[in-house]
TORDO-754923 format. One line per 8 residues: number of its first residue (from 1); for each residue x, y, z of C-alpha. Coordinates in nm, 3 decimals. Layout:
<sites>
NUM = X,Y,Z | ... .
</sites>
This chain:
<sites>
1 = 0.167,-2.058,1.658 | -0.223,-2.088,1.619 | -0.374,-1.913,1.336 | -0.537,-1.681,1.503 | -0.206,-1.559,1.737 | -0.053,-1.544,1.393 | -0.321,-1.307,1.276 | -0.283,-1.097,1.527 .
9 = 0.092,-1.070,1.566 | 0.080,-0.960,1.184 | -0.189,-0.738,1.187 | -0.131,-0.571,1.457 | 0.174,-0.477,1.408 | 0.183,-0.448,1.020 | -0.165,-0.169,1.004 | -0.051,0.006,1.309 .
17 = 0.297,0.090,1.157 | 0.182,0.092,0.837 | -0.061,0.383,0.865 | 0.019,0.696,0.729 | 0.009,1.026,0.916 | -0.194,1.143,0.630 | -0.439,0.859,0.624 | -0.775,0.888,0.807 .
25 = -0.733,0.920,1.196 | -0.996,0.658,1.229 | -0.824,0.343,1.032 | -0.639,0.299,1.314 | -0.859,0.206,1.557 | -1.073,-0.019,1.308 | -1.074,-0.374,1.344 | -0.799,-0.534,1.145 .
33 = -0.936,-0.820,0.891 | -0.715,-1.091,0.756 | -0.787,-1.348,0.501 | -0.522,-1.611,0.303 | -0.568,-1.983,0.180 | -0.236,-2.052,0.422 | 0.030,-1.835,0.695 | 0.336,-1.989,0.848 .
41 = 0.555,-1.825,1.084 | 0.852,-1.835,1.173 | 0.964,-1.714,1.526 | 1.355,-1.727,1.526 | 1.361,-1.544,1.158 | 1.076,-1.324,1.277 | 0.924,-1.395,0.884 | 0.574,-1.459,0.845 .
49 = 0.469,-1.537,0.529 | 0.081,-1.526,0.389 | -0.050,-1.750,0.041 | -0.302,-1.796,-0.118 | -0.579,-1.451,-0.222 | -0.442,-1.253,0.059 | -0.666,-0.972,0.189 | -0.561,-0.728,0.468 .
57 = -0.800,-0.462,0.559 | -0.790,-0.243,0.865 | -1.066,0.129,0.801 | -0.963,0.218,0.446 | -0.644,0.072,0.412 | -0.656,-0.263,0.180 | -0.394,-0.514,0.084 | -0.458,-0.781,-0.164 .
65 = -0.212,-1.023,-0.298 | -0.074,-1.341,-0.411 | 0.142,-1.384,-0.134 | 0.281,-1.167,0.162 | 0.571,-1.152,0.335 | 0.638,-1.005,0.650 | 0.968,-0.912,0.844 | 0.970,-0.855,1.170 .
73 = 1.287,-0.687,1.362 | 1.388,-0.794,1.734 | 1.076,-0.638,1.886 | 0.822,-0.761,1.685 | 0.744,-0.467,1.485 | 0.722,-0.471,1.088 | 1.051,-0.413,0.955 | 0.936,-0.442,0.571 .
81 = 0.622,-0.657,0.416 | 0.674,-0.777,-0.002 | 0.357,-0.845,-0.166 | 0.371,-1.003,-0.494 | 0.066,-1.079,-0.733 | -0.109,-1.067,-1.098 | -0.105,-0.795,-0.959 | -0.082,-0.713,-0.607 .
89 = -0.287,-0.424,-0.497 | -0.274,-0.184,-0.175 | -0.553,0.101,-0.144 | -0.623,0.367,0.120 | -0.795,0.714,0.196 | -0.566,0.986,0.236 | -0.811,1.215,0.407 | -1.195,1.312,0.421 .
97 = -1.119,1.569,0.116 | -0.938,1.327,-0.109 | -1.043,0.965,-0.280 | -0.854,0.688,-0.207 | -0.529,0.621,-0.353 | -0.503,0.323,-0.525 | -0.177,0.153,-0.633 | -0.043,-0.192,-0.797 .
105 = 0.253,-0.401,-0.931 | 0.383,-0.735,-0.995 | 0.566,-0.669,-0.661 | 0.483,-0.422,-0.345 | 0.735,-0.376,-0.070 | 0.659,-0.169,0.193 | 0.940,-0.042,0.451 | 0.798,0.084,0.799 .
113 = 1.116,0.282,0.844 | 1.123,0.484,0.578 | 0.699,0.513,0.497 | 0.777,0.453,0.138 | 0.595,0.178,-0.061 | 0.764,0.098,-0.397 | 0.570,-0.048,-0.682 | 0.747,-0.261,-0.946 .
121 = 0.614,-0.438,-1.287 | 0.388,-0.280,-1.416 | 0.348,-0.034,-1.172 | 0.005,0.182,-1.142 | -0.102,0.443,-0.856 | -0.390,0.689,-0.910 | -0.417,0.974,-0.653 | -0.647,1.295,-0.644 .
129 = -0.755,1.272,-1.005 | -0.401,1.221,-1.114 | -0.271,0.896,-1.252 | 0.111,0.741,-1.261 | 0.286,0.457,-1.441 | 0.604,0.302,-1.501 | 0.819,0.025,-1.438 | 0.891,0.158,-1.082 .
137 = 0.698,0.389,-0.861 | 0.800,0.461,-0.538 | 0.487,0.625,-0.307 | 0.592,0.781,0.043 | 0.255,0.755,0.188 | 0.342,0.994,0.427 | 0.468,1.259,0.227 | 0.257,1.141,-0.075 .
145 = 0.521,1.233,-0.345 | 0.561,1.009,-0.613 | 0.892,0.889,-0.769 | 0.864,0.710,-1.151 | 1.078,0.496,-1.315 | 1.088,0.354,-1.629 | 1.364,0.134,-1.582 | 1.435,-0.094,-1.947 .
153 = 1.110,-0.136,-2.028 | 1.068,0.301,-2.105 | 0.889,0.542,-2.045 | 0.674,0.700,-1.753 | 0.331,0.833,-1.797 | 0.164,1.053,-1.552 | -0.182,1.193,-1.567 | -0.267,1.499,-1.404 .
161 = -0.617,1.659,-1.452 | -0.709,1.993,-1.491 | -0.784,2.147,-1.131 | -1.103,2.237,-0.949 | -1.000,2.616,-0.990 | -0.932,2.581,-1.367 | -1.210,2.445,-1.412 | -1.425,2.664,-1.217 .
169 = -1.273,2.968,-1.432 | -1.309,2.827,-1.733 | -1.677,2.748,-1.688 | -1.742,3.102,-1.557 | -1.602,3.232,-1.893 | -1.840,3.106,-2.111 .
</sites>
């Protein structure tokens, strides 16, 4: 398949199931962007597979990594897409109110069915002012809840910050 068919059977399947009912309305209908050194696909395993300072951008939503694999069920639609880098990094804007959540690991594999993206090796994700590691995170972008692991290499750390209210209060105090 030509590179650019290959483009556009990834990305248009992989940021239109991949975007989040919270995300921004608008990321969907933004032109998908996709950059790697080399792609290869395969059509009777339905894998494509990106190398090489991949870069996947469609509104807000961001992908960078090492490599990316993509698996595609029967009808062409994502099935589940593993990232792996030094590290690999996704990033998107929840909503007009909120910043963008950020998150990274050695590996990042998202599954379409489920709308959960799980973060291993080193795992980071800052949301809203609040920050999570561990060995493991999983992230149901969805939802937005957060699930940390430590796994053998220990503990979790999470970071909230004081809220807007608390903060409000405790400057009207003074």
């Amino acid at each position: 398949m030509q590179r650019a068919g290959l483009a556009f059977l990834l990305g248009s399947t992989l940021l239109a199931t991949a975007t989040p009912t919270l995300a921004l309305p608008s990321d969907s209908s933004q032109t998908i962007t996709l950059e790697a050194d080399r792609a290869t696909y395969n059509e009777k395993t339905g894998i494509t597979t990106y190398t090489g300072n991949v870069v996947i951008q469609q509104g807000t939503i961001k992908i960078q990594a090492d490599s990316l694999v993509a698996n595609l069920n029967k009808n062409r639609q994502i099935q589940q897409i593993t990232a792996k880098g030094r590290p690999a990094k996704f990033q998107q804007q929840i909503s007009a109110e909120k910043g963008i959540a950020r998150g990274e690991g050695q590996t990042i594999v998202y599954n379409s069915e489920t709308g959960i993206i799980t973060m291993t090796g080193k795992a980071y994700l800052f949301q809203d002012g609040a920050s999570f590691r561990g060995n493991t995170l999983r992230y149901s972008i969805s939802a937005g809840d957060i699930e940390a692991s430590g796994g053998s290499q220990g503990r979790i750390q999470i970071i909230i910050p004081p809220s807007a209210t608390q903060n409000q209060t405790k400057v009207k105090s003074k």
